[in-house]
VEXDREN-2710 file (C-alpha; in Angstrom, 1 decimal):
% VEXDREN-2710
k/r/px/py/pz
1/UNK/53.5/277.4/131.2
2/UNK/54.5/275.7/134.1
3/UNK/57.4/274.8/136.0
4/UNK/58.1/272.9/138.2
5/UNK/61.8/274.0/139.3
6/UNK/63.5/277.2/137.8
7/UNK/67.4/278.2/137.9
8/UNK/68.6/281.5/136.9
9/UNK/72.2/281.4/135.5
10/UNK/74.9/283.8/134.0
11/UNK/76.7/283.0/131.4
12/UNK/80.0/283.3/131.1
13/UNK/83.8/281.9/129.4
14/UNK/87.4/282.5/130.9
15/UNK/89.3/282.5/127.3
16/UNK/86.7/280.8/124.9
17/UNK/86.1/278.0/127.9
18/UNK/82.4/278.3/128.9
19/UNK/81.9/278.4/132.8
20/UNK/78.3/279.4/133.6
21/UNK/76.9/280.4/136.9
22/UNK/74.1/279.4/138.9
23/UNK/73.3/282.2/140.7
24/UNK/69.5/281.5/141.8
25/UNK/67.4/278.8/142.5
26/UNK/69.7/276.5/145.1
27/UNK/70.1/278.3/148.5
28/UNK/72.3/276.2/149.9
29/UNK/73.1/272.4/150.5
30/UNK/74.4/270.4/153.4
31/UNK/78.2/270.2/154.2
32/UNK/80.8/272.1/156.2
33/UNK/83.3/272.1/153.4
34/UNK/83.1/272.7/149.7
35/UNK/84.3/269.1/149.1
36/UNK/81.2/268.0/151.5
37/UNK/79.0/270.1/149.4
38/UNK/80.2/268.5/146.3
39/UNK/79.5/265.7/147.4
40/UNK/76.2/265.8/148.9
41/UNK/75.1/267.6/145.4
42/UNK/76.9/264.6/143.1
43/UNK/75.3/262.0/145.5
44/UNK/71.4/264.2/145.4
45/UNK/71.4/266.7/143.2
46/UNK/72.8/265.5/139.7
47/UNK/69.3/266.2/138.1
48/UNK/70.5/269.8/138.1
49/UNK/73.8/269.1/136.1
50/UNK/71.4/266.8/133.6
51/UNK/69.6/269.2/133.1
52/UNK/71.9/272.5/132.3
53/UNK/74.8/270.7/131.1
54/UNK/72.8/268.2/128.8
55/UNK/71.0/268.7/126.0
56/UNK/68.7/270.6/125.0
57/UNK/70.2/273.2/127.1
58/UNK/74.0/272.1/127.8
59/UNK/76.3/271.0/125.4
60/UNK/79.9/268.5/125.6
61/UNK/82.0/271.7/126.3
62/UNK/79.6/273.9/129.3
63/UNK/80.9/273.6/132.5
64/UNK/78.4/275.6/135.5
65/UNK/79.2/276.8/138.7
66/UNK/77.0/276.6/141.7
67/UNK/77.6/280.0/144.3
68/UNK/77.0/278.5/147.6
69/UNK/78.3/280.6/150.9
70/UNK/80.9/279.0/152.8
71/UNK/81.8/278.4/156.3
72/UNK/85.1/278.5/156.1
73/UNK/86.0/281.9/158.2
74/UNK/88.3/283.3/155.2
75/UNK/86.0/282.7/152.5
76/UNK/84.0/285.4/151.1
77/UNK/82.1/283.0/148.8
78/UNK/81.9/279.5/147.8
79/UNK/81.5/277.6/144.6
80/UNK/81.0/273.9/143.7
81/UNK/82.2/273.3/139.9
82/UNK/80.0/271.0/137.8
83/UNK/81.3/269.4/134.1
84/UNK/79.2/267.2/132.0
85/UNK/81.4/264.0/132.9
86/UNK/82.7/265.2/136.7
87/UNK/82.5/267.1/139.7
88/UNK/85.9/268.5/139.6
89/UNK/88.1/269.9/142.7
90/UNK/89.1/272.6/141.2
91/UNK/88.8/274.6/137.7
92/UNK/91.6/277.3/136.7
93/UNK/89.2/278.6/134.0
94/UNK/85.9/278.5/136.4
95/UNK/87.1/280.1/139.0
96/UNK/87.8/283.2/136.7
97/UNK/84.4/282.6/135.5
98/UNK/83.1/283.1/138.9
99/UNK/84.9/285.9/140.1
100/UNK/84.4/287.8/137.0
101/UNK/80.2/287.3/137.6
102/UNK/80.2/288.0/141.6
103/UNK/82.1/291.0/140.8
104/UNK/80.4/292.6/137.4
105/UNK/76.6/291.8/139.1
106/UNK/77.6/292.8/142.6
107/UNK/77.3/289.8/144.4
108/UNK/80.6/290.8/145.7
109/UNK/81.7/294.5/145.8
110/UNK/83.5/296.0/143.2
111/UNK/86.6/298.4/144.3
112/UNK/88.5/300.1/141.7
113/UNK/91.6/299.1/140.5
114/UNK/92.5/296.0/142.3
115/UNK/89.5/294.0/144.4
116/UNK/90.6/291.1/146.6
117/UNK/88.9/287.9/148.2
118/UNK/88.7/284.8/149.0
119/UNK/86.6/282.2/147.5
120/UNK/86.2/278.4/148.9
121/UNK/86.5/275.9/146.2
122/UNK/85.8/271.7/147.0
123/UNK/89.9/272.0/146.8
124/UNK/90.5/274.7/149.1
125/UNK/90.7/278.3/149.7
126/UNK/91.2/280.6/146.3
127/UNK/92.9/283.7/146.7
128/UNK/91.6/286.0/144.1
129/UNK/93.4/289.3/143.0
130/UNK/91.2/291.6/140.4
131/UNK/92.0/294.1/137.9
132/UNK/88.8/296.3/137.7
133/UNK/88.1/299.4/135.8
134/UNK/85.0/301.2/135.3
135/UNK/82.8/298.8/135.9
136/UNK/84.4/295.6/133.9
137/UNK/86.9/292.9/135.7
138/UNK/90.3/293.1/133.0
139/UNK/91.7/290.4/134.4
140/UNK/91.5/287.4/137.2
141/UNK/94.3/286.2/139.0
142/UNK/94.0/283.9/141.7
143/UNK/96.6/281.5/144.0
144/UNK/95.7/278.1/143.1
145/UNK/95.6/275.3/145.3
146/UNK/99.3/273.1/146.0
147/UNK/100.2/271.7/142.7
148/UNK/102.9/268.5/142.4
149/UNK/104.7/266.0/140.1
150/UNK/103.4/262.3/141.2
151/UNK/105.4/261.0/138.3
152/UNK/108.3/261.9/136.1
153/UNK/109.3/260.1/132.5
154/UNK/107.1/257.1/133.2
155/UNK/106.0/255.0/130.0
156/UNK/102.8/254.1/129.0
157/UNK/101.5/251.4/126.6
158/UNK/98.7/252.8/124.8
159/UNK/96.2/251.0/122.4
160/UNK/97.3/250.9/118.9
161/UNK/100.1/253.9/119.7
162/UNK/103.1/251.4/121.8
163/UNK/105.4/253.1/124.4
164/UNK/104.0/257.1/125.2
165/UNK/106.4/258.7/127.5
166/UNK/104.5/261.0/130.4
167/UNK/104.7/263.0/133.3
168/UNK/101.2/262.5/135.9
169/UNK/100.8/265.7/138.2
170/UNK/98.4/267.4/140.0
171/UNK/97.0/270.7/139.6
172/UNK/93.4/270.6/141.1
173/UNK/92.6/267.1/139.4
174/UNK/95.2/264.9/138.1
175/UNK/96.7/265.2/134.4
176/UNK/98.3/262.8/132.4
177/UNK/101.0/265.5/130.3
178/UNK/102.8/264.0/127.6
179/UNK/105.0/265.7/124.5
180/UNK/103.1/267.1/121.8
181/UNK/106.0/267.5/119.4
182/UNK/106.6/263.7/119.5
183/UNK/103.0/262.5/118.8
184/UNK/102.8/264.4/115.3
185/UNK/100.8/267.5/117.3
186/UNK/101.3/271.1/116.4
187/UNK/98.1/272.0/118.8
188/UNK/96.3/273.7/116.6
189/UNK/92.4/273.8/116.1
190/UNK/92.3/271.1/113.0
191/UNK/93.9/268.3/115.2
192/UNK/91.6/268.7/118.0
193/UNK/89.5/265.5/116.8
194/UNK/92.5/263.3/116.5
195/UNK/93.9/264.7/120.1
196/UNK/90.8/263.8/121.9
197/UNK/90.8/260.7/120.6
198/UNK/94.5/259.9/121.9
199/UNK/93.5/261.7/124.8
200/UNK/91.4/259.5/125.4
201/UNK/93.5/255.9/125.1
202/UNK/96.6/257.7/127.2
203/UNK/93.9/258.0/130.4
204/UNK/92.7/254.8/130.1
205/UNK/96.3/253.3/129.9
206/UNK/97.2/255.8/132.8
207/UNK/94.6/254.4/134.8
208/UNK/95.3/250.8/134.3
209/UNK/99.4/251.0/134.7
210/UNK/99.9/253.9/137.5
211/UNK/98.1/254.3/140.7
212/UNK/97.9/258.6/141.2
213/UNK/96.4/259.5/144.6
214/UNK/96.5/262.6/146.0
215/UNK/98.4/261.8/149.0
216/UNK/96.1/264.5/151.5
217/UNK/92.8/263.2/149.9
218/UNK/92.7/259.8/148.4
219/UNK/89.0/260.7/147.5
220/UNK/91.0/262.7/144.7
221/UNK/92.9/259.6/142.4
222/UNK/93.2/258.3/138.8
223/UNK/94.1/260.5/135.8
224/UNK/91.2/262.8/134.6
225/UNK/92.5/264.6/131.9
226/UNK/95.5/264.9/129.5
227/UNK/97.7/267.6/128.2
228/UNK/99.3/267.6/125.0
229/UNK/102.4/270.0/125.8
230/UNK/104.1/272.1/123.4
231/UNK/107.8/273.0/123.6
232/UNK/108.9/275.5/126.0
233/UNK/110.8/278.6/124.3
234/UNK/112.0/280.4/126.7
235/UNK/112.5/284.7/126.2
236/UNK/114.5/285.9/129.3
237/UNK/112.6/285.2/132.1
238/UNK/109.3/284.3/130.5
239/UNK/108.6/280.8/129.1
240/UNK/105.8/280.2/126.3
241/UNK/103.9/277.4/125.3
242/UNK/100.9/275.8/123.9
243/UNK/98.9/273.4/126.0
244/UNK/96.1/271.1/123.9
245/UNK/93.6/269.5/127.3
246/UNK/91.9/267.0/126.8
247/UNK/88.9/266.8/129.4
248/UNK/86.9/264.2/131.1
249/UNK/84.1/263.0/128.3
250/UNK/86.9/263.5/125.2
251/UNK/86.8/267.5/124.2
252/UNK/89.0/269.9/124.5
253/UNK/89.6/272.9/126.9
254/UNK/89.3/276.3/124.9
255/UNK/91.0/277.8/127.5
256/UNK/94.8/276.9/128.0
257/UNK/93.4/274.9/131.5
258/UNK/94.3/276.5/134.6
259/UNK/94.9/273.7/136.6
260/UNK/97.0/272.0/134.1
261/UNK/98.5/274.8/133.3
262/UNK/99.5/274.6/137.4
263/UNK/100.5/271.1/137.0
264/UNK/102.8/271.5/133.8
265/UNK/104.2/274.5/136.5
266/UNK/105.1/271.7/139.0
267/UNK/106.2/269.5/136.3
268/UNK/108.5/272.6/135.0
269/UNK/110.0/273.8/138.8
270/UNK/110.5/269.1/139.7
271/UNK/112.7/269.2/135.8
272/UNK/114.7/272.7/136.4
273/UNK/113.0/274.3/133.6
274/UNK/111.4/277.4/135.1
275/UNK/112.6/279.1/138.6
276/UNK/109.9/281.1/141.1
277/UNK/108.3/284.3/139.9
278/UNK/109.3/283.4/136.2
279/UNK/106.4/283.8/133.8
280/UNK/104.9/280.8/132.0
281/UNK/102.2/282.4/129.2
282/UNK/100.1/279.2/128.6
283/UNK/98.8/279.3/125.3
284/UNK/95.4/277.2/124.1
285/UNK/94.3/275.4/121.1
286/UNK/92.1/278.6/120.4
287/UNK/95.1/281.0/120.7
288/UNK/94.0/282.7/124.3
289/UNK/96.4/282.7/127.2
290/UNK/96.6/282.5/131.1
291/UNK/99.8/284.3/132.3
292/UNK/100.9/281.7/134.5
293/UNK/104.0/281.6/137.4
294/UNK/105.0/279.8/140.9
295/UNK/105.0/282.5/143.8
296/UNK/105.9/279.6/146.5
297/UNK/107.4/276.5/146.9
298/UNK/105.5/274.0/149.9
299/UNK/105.2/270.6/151.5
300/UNK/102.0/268.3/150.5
301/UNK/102.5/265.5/152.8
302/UNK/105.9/264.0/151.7
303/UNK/106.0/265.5/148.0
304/UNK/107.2/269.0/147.1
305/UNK/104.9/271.0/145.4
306/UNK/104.2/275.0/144.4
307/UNK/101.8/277.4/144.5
308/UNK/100.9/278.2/141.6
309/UNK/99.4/281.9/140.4
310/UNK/97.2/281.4/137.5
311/UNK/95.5/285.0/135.6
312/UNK/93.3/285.6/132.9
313/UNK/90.5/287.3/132.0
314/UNK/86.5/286.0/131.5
315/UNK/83.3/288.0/129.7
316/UNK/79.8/287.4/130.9
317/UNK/77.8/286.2/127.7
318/UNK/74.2/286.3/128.9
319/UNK/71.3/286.4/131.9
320/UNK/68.9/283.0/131.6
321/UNK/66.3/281.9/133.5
322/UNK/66.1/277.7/133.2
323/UNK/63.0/275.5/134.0
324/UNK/61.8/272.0/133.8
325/UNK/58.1/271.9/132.5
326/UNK/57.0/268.4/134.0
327/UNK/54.9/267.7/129.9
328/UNK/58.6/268.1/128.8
329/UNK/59.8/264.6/127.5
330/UNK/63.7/265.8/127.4
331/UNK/62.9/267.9/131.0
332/UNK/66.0/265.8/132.2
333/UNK/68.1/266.1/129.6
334/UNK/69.6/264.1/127.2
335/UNK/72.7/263.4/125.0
336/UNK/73.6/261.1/122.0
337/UNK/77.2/259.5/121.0
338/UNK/77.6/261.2/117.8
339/UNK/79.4/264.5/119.6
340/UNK/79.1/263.1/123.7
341/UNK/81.9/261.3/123.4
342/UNK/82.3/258.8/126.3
END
Protein backbone atom coordinates (compact mmCIF):
# COMPACT_ATOMS: atom_id res chain seq x y z
CA UNK A 1 0.00 0.00 0.00
CA UNK A 2 0.78 3.29 -0.71
CA UNK A 3 -0.31 6.66 -0.14
CA UNK A 4 0.21 9.39 -1.31
CA UNK A 5 -1.59 11.94 1.31
CA UNK A 6 -3.24 10.59 4.59
CA UNK A 7 -5.87 12.52 7.03
CA UNK A 8 -6.81 11.23 10.30
CA UNK A 9 -10.40 12.25 11.28
CA UNK A 10 -12.86 11.77 14.31
CA UNK A 11 -16.00 11.10 13.76
CA UNK A 12 -18.65 12.60 15.28
CA UNK A 13 -22.77 14.00 15.08
CA UNK A 14 -24.41 16.91 17.18
CA UNK A 15 -28.14 15.32 17.33
CA UNK A 16 -28.03 12.69 14.42
CA UNK A 17 -26.22 15.58 12.16
CA UNK A 18 -22.74 14.15 11.19
CA UNK A 19 -19.85 16.69 11.71
CA UNK A 20 -16.44 14.97 11.41
CA UNK A 21 -13.14 16.29 12.38
CA UNK A 22 -9.96 16.56 10.70
CA UNK A 23 -7.71 16.43 13.28
CA UNK A 24 -4.34 15.40 11.38
CA UNK A 25 -2.77 15.73 8.23
CA UNK A 26 -3.25 19.74 7.42
CA UNK A 27 -0.99 21.86 9.73
CA UNK A 28 -2.14 24.94 8.90
CA UNK A 29 -3.07 27.19 5.80
CA UNK A 30 -2.51 30.79 4.95
CA UNK A 31 -4.84 33.63 6.28
CA UNK A 32 -5.14 35.86 9.37
CA UNK A 33 -8.74 35.15 9.79
CA UNK A 34 -10.95 32.10 9.66
CA UNK A 35 -12.82 33.62 6.76
CA UNK A 36 -9.17 34.02 4.99
CA UNK A 37 -8.55 30.46 5.73
CA UNK A 38 -11.68 29.40 4.23
CA UNK A 39 -11.06 30.85 1.55
CA UNK A 40 -7.64 30.09 0.65
CA UNK A 41 -8.76 26.25 1.33
CA UNK A 42 -12.07 26.62 -1.09
CA UNK A 43 -9.82 28.35 -3.67
CA UNK A 44 -6.60 25.34 -3.13
CA UNK A 45 -7.54 22.85 -1.17
CA UNK A 46 -11.07 21.42 -2.32
CA UNK A 47 -9.40 18.06 -3.25
CA UNK A 48 -9.60 17.40 0.53
CA UNK A 49 -13.43 17.98 0.75
CA UNK A 50 -13.80 15.60 -2.64
CA UNK A 51 -12.29 13.37 -1.18
CA UNK A 52 -13.88 12.86 2.52
CA UNK A 53 -17.09 14.23 1.81
CA UNK A 54 -17.64 12.30 -1.63
CA UNK A 55 -17.99 9.01 -2.30
CA UNK A 56 -16.59 6.34 -1.52
CA UNK A 57 -15.83 7.82 1.69
CA UNK A 58 -18.44 10.80 2.18
CA UNK A 59 -21.88 10.70 1.66
CA UNK A 60 -24.86 13.74 0.77
CA UNK A 61 -25.40 14.39 4.60
CA UNK A 62 -21.26 14.41 6.19
CA UNK A 63 -20.14 17.68 6.91
CA UNK A 64 -16.05 17.84 8.33
CA UNK A 65 -14.35 20.22 10.23
CA UNK A 66 -10.79 21.30 9.74
CA UNK A 67 -8.93 22.31 13.39
CA UNK A 68 -6.63 25.00 12.41
CA UNK A 69 -5.11 27.40 15.30
CA UNK A 70 -6.09 30.91 15.16
CA UNK A 71 -4.64 34.20 15.48
CA UNK A 72 -7.18 35.92 16.74
CA UNK A 73 -5.80 36.74 20.59
CA UNK A 74 -9.23 35.33 22.20
CA UNK A 75 -9.39 32.18 20.38
CA UNK A 76 -8.26 29.05 21.88
CA UNK A 77 -8.82 27.15 18.60
CA UNK A 78 -9.95 27.58 15.21
CA UNK A 79 -12.11 25.55 12.78
CA UNK A 80 -13.05 26.00 9.01
CA UNK A 81 -16.44 24.02 8.29
CA UNK A 82 -16.58 22.07 5.05
CA UNK A 83 -20.26 20.59 3.47
CA UNK A 84 -20.50 18.66 0.39
CA UNK A 85 -22.09 21.71 -1.55
CA UNK A 86 -20.39 24.81 0.59
CA UNK A 87 -17.95 26.32 2.72
CA UNK A 88 -20.24 27.63 5.24
CA UNK A 89 -19.62 30.59 7.87
CA UNK A 90 -20.89 29.08 10.50
CA UNK A 91 -22.52 25.61 11.65
CA UNK A 92 -24.72 25.48 14.97
CA UNK A 93 -24.40 21.64 14.79
CA UNK A 94 -20.46 21.59 13.83
CA UNK A 95 -19.40 23.67 16.24
CA UNK A 96 -20.79 21.24 18.94
CA UNK A 97 -19.22 18.63 16.96
CA UNK A 98 -15.88 20.31 17.45
CA UNK A 99 -15.94 21.16 20.92
CA UNK A 100 -17.24 17.85 21.90
CA UNK A 101 -13.80 16.10 20.03
CA UNK A 102 -11.14 18.93 21.32
CA UNK A 103 -12.49 18.25 24.65
CA UNK A 104 -13.08 14.27 24.87
CA UNK A 105 -9.32 13.64 23.04
CA UNK A 106 -7.65 16.42 24.89
CA UNK A 107 -6.80 18.75 22.35
CA UNK A 108 -8.25 21.20 24.64
CA UNK A 109 -8.23 20.55 28.46
CA UNK A 110 -11.02 19.08 30.06
CA UNK A 111 -12.19 20.73 33.62
CA UNK A 112 -14.92 19.26 35.44
CA UNK A 113 -18.18 20.51 35.55
CA UNK A 114 -18.25 23.44 33.29
CA UNK A 115 -15.05 24.01 30.70
CA UNK A 116 -14.95 27.34 28.81
CA UNK A 117 -13.32 28.80 25.49
CA UNK A 118 -13.21 30.37 22.72
CA UNK A 119 -13.07 28.98 19.31
CA UNK A 120 -12.64 31.12 15.89
CA UNK A 121 -15.11 30.20 13.29
CA UNK A 122 -14.79 31.94 9.31
CA UNK A 123 -17.98 33.97 11.10
CA UNK A 124 -16.39 35.05 14.22
CA UNK A 125 -15.42 34.32 17.64
CA UNK A 126 -17.65 31.24 19.36
CA UNK A 127 -18.01 31.41 22.94
CA UNK A 128 -18.28 27.90 24.11
CA UNK A 129 -19.76 26.85 27.63
CA UNK A 130 -19.33 22.91 28.50
CA UNK A 131 -21.08 20.55 30.65
CA UNK A 132 -18.39 17.83 31.49
CA UNK A 133 -18.48 14.89 33.74
CA UNK A 134 -16.19 12.14 34.17
CA UNK A 135 -14.69 12.25 31.23
CA UNK A 136 -17.75 12.78 28.58
CA UNK A 137 -18.92 16.49 27.34
CA UNK A 138 -23.11 16.30 28.32
CA UNK A 139 -23.81 19.17 26.59
CA UNK A 140 -22.36 22.14 24.27
CA UNK A 141 -23.55 25.49 24.50
CA UNK A 142 -22.01 28.16 22.71
CA UNK A 143 -22.95 32.21 21.87
CA UNK A 144 -23.44 32.26 18.28
CA UNK A 145 -22.54 34.85 16.00
CA UNK A 146 -25.20 38.26 15.49
CA UNK A 147 -28.25 36.71 14.01
CA UNK A 148 -31.00 39.21 12.04
CA UNK A 149 -34.34 39.41 10.10
CA UNK A 150 -33.40 40.83 6.36
CA UNK A 151 -36.94 40.28 5.44
CA UNK A 152 -40.36 39.90 7.00
CA UNK A 153 -43.78 38.42 5.18
CA UNK A 154 -42.21 38.81 1.70
CA UNK A 155 -43.91 36.57 -1.12
CA UNK A 156 -42.33 34.34 -3.34
CA UNK A 157 -43.41 32.74 -6.69
CA UNK A 158 -42.28 29.31 -6.69
CA UNK A 159 -42.33 26.78 -9.63
CA UNK A 160 -45.39 24.89 -9.93
CA UNK A 161 -46.37 25.90 -5.99
CA UNK A 162 -47.72 30.06 -6.79
CA UNK A 163 -47.42 32.64 -3.99
CA UNK A 164 -45.14 31.06 -0.71
CA UNK A 165 -45.12 33.59 2.01
CA UNK A 166 -41.41 33.83 3.84
CA UNK A 167 -39.27 35.42 6.19
CA UNK A 168 -35.09 35.51 4.89
CA UNK A 169 -32.72 35.96 8.01
CA UNK A 170 -29.48 35.30 8.99
CA UNK A 171 -28.10 33.04 11.40
CA UNK A 172 -24.44 32.15 10.19
CA UNK A 173 -25.63 31.76 6.46
CA UNK A 174 -28.83 32.99 5.16
CA UNK A 175 -32.24 30.97 5.42
CA UNK A 176 -35.22 31.22 3.53
CA UNK A 177 -38.04 30.22 6.70
CA UNK A 178 -41.39 29.68 5.54
CA UNK A 179 -44.71 27.97 7.42
CA UNK A 180 -44.79 24.45 7.48
CA UNK A 181 -48.35 24.16 8.55
CA UNK A 182 -49.52 25.90 5.34
CA UNK A 183 -47.53 23.81 2.80
CA UNK A 184 -49.20 20.37 3.90
CA UNK A 185 -45.94 19.64 6.37
CA UNK A 186 -46.17 17.95 9.63
CA UNK A 187 -42.10 17.67 9.68
CA UNK A 188 -41.87 14.43 10.20
CA UNK A 189 -39.22 11.76 8.75
CA UNK A 190 -41.74 10.40 5.74
CA UNK A 191 -41.97 13.86 4.16
CA UNK A 192 -38.34 14.59 4.10
CA UNK A 193 -38.24 13.71 0.20
CA UNK A 194 -41.03 15.86 -0.72
CA UNK A 195 -39.47 18.87 1.66
CA UNK A 196 -36.24 18.80 -0.06
CA UNK A 197 -37.60 18.97 -3.11
CA UNK A 198 -39.73 22.29 -2.24
CA UNK A 199 -36.74 23.22 -0.56
CA UNK A 200 -35.23 23.33 -3.15
CA UNK A 201 -37.59 25.57 -5.80
CA UNK A 202 -38.25 28.23 -2.65
CA UNK A 203 -34.16 28.98 -2.79
CA UNK A 204 -34.04 29.22 -6.23
CA UNK A 205 -37.13 31.61 -6.26
CA UNK A 206 -35.47 33.42 -3.27
CA UNK A 207 -32.49 33.93 -5.12
CA UNK A 208 -33.97 35.26 -8.24
CA UNK A 209 -36.74 37.78 -6.48
CA UNK A 210 -34.81 39.13 -3.23
CA UNK A 211 -31.31 40.33 -3.00
CA UNK A 212 -30.03 39.04 0.94
CA UNK A 213 -26.52 40.40 1.77
CA UNK A 214 -25.07 40.42 4.83
CA UNK A 215 -24.70 43.97 5.31
CA UNK A 216 -20.88 43.62 7.35
CA UNK A 217 -19.72 41.00 4.66
CA UNK A 218 -21.25 41.13 1.24
CA UNK A 219 -18.95 37.99 0.51
CA UNK A 220 -21.85 36.32 2.63
CA UNK A 221 -25.35 36.85 0.18
CA UNK A 222 -28.11 34.81 -1.42
CA UNK A 223 -30.32 32.26 0.37
CA UNK A 224 -28.48 28.87 1.27
CA UNK A 225 -30.92 26.93 2.98
CA UNK A 226 -34.64 26.72 3.89
CA UNK A 227 -36.54 25.96 7.03
CA UNK A 228 -39.74 24.51 7.11
CA UNK A 229 -41.09 25.98 10.58
CA UNK A 230 -43.55 24.40 12.75
CA UNK A 231 -46.01 26.31 14.95
CA UNK A 232 -44.76 27.77 18.06
CA UNK A 233 -46.71 26.47 21.25
CA UNK A 234 -45.69 28.34 23.83
CA UNK A 235 -45.53 26.66 27.85
CA UNK A 236 -44.78 29.69 30.16
CA UNK A 237 -41.77 30.98 29.24
CA UNK A 238 -40.48 28.19 26.96
CA UNK A 239 -41.55 28.09 23.31
CA UNK A 240 -41.40 24.54 21.24
CA UNK A 241 -41.17 23.82 17.80
CA UNK A 242 -40.20 21.66 14.97
CA UNK A 243 -37.79 22.94 12.41
CA UNK A 244 -37.48 20.62 8.86
CA UNK A 245 -33.72 22.33 7.08
CA UNK A 246 -33.33 21.93 4.07
CA UNK A 247 -29.38 22.29 3.23
CA UNK A 248 -27.28 23.38 0.39
CA UNK A 249 -27.30 20.17 -2.24
CA UNK A 250 -31.20 19.20 -1.20
CA UNK A 251 -31.04 16.94 2.24
CA UNK A 252 -32.06 17.60 5.32
CA UNK A 253 -30.42 18.62 8.64
CA UNK A 254 -30.85 15.74 11.27
CA UNK A 255 -30.11 18.05 13.67
CA UNK A 256 -32.78 20.88 14.42
CA UNK A 257 -29.89 23.45 12.56
CA UNK A 258 -28.26 25.71 14.94
CA UNK A 259 -27.88 28.54 12.85
CA UNK A 260 -31.41 28.41 11.69
CA UNK A 261 -32.51 27.75 14.69
CA UNK A 262 -30.61 31.39 15.54
CA UNK A 263 -32.23 32.92 12.65
CA UNK A 264 -35.92 31.63 13.38
CA UNK A 265 -34.73 33.40 17.06
CA UNK A 266 -34.30 36.74 15.20
CA UNK A 267 -37.24 36.12 13.22
CA UNK A 268 -39.20 35.32 16.69
CA UNK A 269 -37.62 38.59 18.91
CA UNK A 270 -38.36 41.22 14.96
CA UNK A 271 -42.49 39.55 15.25
CA UNK A 272 -42.87 39.79 19.26
CA UNK A 273 -43.10 36.18 19.71
CA UNK A 274 -40.39 35.29 22.16
CA UNK A 275 -38.68 37.97 24.70
CA UNK A 276 -34.71 37.62 25.90
CA UNK A 277 -33.71 34.65 28.03
CA UNK A 278 -36.99 32.81 27.05
CA UNK A 279 -36.35 29.27 25.96
CA UNK A 280 -36.95 28.19 22.39
CA UNK A 281 -36.47 23.96 22.32
CA UNK A 282 -35.86 23.53 18.54
CA UNK A 283 -37.04 20.27 17.68
CA UNK A 284 -35.72 18.22 14.32
CA UNK A 285 -37.13 16.00 11.77
CA UNK A 286 -35.40 13.11 13.72
CA UNK A 287 -36.94 14.17 17.12
CA UNK A 288 -33.47 15.60 18.78
CA UNK A 289 -33.44 19.15 20.14
CA UNK A 290 -31.08 22.17 20.70
CA UNK A 291 -32.32 24.30 23.68
CA UNK A 292 -32.20 27.52 22.09
CA UNK A 293 -32.62 31.38 23.63
CA UNK A 294 -31.47 35.25 22.90
CA UNK A 295 -29.06 36.44 25.88
CA UNK A 296 -28.57 39.96 23.99
CA UNK A 297 -29.94 42.20 21.75
CA UNK A 298 -27.13 44.31 19.21
CA UNK A 299 -26.49 46.50 16.31
CA UNK A 300 -25.19 44.83 12.86
CA UNK A 301 -24.61 47.84 10.86
CA UNK A 302 -28.12 49.42 10.54
CA UNK A 303 -30.28 46.25 11.33
CA UNK A 304 -31.07 44.98 14.81
CA UNK A 305 -30.15 41.70 15.57
CA UNK A 306 -29.53 39.09 18.77
CA UNK A 307 -27.20 36.98 20.10
CA UNK A 308 -28.24 33.98 20.06
CA UNK A 309 -27.28 30.94 22.65
CA UNK A 310 -27.59 27.74 20.95
CA UNK A 311 -26.88 24.02 23.28
CA UNK A 312 -26.91 20.58 22.58
CA UNK A 313 -25.05 17.70 22.95
CA UNK A 314 -22.64 15.63 20.22
CA UNK A 315 -21.04 11.76 20.52
CA UNK A 316 -17.78 10.87 18.90
CA UNK A 317 -18.62 7.81 16.49
CA UNK A 318 -15.22 6.64 15.46
CA UNK A 319 -11.08 7.24 14.91
CA UNK A 320 -10.15 6.94 10.94
CA UNK A 321 -7.20 7.26 9.20
CA UNK A 322 -8.07 8.44 5.25
CA UNK A 323 -5.61 8.08 2.28
CA UNK A 324 -5.52 8.58 -1.43
CA UNK A 325 -3.64 5.54 -3.11
CA UNK A 326 -2.55 7.26 -6.46
CA UNK A 327 -3.75 3.33 -8.52
CA UNK A 328 -7.16 4.40 -7.01
CA UNK A 329 -9.50 5.37 -9.94
CA UNK A 330 -12.29 7.03 -7.45
CA UNK A 331 -8.93 8.47 -5.21
CA UNK A 332 -10.77 11.88 -5.76
CA UNK A 333 -14.05 11.05 -5.20
CA UNK A 334 -17.05 10.76 -6.86
CA UNK A 335 -20.92 11.19 -6.65
CA UNK A 336 -23.95 10.24 -8.92
CA UNK A 337 -27.54 12.08 -9.17
CA UNK A 338 -29.55 9.27 -7.98
CA UNK A 339 -29.12 10.50 -4.02
CA UNK A 340 -26.54 13.82 -4.74
CA UNK A 341 -29.12 15.82 -5.47
CA UNK A 342 -28.01 19.14 -7.04
Amino acid sequence: MRWKKTLSVIGAHAEGEVGNVVVGGIVDVPGETMWDKKQYMEQNLDLIRRVLLLEPRGAPYHAVNYLLPSKHPKADIGFVIAEVGKYPPMSGSNAVCVATVVLETGILPMQEPITEFTMESPAGLIEVKCLCNDGKVTQVEFRNVPSFLMYADKTAEVESIGAIKLDIAYGGIIFAITDATSLGFKVSPDEAHDMVLLGQKIRTACNEQFVSVHPENPQINGVSDVVFAGPLERYGHRVVAKNGTMCNLGRLDRSPCGTGSAARLAVMKAKGQIKVDEIFESVSITGTKFICRIVDTCQIGNVKGIIPSIAGQAWITGFMQYGIDPSDPFQHGHKLNDVWME
